[in-house]
C-alpha angles and dihedrals in degrees: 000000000000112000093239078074096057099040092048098048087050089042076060103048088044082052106040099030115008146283087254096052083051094051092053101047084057095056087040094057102045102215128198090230100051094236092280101134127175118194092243097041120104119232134174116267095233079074091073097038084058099051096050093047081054095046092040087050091057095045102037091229118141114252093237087060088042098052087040101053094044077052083059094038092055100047089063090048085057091051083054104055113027108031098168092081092061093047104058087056128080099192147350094281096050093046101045091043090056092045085103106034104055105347102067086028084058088043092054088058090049094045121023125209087018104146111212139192127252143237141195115189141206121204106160100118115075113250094016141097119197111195129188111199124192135166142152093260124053096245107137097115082070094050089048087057093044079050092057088043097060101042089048080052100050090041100229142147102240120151115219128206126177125200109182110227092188139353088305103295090104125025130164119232119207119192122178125181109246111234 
């Protein structure tokens, strides 16, 4: 996983918890790579995974939560930084069909060697959006937050539903337009 993931997850438990949470979470876990991150280096994703069953076990929040809020968390460090990607999209719908087809294309420039999940979308019935997100880490949790994110961001009313197709490595995401 790319390092933007790591500095940001530990921006947000600085932010949401303390420096000195975050500190210890990087001594508990142990982590081959010390805890040094920087935002264009590669780790390996049960780094991650470390950090946020430390952080659950002093919090007493469940990992899922966890994963899910820094999801959210990270959707709005995204709008900050790279702006253009919202713009260019009017809604929810419009944003999350085009994640595959010029976002993450867009991230891969941005961050070389990033290896990104994929989705395949359904959008025959009128006022829904059906998603099906898989990837090689179970990491859905996380989607479902940058899900959250973006429709907080766009301001719409948009139902979610989640049905898990595997251990977290594949989810479907159901949103439907509330009326």
């Amino acid at each position: 996983m790319k390092g933007m993931i790591f500095t940001t997850f530990l921006e947000m438990v600085e932010s949401k918890f303390s420096l000195s949470l975050a500190d210890d979470i990087i001594v508990a876990a142990d982590l081959p790579s010390g805890g040094s991150y920087t935002t264009v280096g590669t780790y390996g994703h049960q780094e991650i995974i470390a950090l946020v069953v430390q952080l659950s076990d002093r919090t007493g929040i469940p990992v899922a939560d966890l994963v899910q809020t820094f999801g959210h968390y990270l959707f709005s460090y995204l709008v900050e930084k790279h702006p253009y990607f919202m713009e260019e999209n009017v809604n929810v719908f419009d944003f999350l069909q085009r994640v595959d087809s010029y976002i993450h294309v867009e991230v891969r420039k941005l961050y070389p060697g990033a290896e990104l999940p994929s989705f395949e979308f359904d959008a025959s019935v009128p006022g829904q959006l059906i998603m099906i997100y898989r990837s090689a880490r179970p990491f859905a949790d996380l989607a479902e937050g940058l899900i959250l994110g973006c429709i907080e961001h766009y301001g719409e009313r948009i139902e979610l539903r989640r049905d898990n197709l595997t251990d977290g490595t594949s989810a479907r995401f159901v949103l439907t337009k509330a009326g």
